[in-house]
N, C-alpha and C positions, 0 to 999 in steps of 0.2 A: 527503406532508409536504415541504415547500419548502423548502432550506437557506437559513442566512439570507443577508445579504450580505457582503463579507470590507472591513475597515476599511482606508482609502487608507495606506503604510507613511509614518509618521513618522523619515524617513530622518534620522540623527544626522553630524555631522561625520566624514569619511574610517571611515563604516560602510560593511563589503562588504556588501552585498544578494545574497542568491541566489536566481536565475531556474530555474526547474526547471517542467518539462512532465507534465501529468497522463495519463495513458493511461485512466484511472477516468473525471475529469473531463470529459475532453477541452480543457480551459484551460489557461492559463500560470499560476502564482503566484507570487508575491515575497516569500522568505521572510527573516530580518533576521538567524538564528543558525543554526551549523554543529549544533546540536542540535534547532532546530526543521526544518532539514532532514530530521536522521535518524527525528523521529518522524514527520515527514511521511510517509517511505520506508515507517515500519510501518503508516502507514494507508493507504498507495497500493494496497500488496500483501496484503492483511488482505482476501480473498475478505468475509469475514462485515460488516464496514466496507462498506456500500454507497454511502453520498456524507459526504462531508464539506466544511468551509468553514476555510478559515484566518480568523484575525484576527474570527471573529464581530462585527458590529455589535450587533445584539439583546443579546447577553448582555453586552457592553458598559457597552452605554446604560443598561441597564435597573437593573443592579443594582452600576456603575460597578468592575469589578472585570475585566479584562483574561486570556481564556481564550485560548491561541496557537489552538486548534482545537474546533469543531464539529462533532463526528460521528452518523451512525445506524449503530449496532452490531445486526445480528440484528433491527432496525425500534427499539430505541432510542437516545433521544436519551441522549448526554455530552459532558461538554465536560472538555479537556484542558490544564491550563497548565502551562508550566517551571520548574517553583521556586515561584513566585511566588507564588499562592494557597494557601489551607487545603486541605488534601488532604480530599475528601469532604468538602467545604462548599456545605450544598442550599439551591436556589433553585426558585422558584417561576417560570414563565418558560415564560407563556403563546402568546409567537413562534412557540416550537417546534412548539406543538399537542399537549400532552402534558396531563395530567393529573397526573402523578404530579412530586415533587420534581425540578428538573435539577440535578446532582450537579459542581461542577468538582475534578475529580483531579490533583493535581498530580502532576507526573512526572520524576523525580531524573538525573541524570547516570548514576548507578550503573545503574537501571533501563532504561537504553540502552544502556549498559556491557554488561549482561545477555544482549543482543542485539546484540553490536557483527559478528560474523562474519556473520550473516544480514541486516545491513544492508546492508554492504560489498559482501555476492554482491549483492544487487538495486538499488543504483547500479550495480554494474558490468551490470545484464542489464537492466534499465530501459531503457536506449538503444536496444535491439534492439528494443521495444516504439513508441517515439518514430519511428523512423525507418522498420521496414517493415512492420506491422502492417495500413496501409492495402493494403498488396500481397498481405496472406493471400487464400489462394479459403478458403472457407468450407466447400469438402469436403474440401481440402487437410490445413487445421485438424482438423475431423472426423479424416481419417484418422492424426491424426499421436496422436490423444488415443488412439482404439484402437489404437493400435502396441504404447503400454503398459498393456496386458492385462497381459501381465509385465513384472516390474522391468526396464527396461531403463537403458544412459546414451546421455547426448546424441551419444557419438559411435558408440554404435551404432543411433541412430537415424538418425544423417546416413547410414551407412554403405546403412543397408536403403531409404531415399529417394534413392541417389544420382543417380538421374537427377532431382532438381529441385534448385534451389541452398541448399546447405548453409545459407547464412544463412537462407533463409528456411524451412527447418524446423527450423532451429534458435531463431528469432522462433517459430513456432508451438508450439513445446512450450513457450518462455515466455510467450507468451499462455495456456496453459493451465493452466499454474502460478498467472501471475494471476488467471485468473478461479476457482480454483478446483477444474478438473477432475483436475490433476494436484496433486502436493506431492512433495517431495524432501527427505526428513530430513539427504540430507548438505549441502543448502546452511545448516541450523543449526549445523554444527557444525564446516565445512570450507572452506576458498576453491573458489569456484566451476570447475571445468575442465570438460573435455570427458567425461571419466572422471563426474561427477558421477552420480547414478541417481536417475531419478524413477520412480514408478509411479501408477495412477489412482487416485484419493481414493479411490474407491466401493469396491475392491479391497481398498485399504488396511483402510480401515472396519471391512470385511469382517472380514477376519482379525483383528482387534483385539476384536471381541464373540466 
């Protein structure tokens, strides 16, 4: 399934625009509000989100009714807007390749509110992803994922890697955060440090059934 295309920004007189880099994507986007930023940020990092599109065209055009985002959650399709839509108002929105209603959810200030400390940690760890992620080795990564067999934090992971460069195992355990392998319950609920603790999803999982 093909995301669809993202609509050119309608820049308004002395509006800030912001530029922000996908690690998902691999693209640039331009996004037009400090709130479509931060749902940006929940779908960058949202492992189960596998692509998404800003600004859809398709859902647009078709049913003239502006969704900030386009996503596949879990292989389906929704679409997301700020305010602005009927919350859970289906359309039919054969672009997509779906069969079934597409659904646009509107999505509240309050409801990013909800989330505001778990945003704030992955703007601030986002970067590390942007910038050295092309530098990871790929058994490096590997090994940094099974480090955390047990709960560890990042700075006892820098500790037990010290012979490679701090930043860049500390990039690899948030690569592995984002894709997935890893998850850290105190970046919900805490500012992100060195102190933070992550452990492996699958571990996780584990003890949870």
């Amino acid at each position: 399934m093909h995301p669809p295309e993202p609509l050119p920004v309608p820049r308004l007189p002395k509006q800030t625009l912001h530029h922000v880099w996908s690690p998902k994507l691999q693209r640039a986007l331009i996004l037009t509000s400090v709130n479509q930023v931060r749902l940006w940020v929940m779908l960058e990092v949202n492992p189960a989100v596998t692509t998404y599109c800003e600004r859809p065209a398709s859902v647009s055009a078709q049913h003239g009714s502006r969704a900030d985002f386009w996503l596949l959650r879990q292989g389906r399709p929704q679409c997301l807007a700020l305010d602005s839509a009927s919350k859970s108002t289906p359309h039919d929105d054969s672009s997509v390749g779906t069969l079934s209603p597409l659904f646009i959810e509107t999505v509240r200030p309050a409801d990013l509110d909800e989330h505001r400390v778990w945003i704030q940690n992955w703007m601030t760890l986002l970067p590390y992803l942007n910038t050295g992620f092309r530098l990871l080795d790929a058994a490096l990564a590997k090994d940094v994922v099974e480090f955390f067999e047990q709960e560890a934090s990042f700075l006892e992971l820098e500790q037990h890697f010290a012979r490679h460069d701090p930043i860049l195992i500390r990039t690899a355990a948030i690569a592995g955060l984002h894709a997935g392998d890893l998850l850290s319950p105190d970046l919900d609920t805490q500012p992100w440090t060195l102190n933070s603790r992550i452990q492996q999803y699958l571990k996780a999982a584990h003890r949870a059934t």
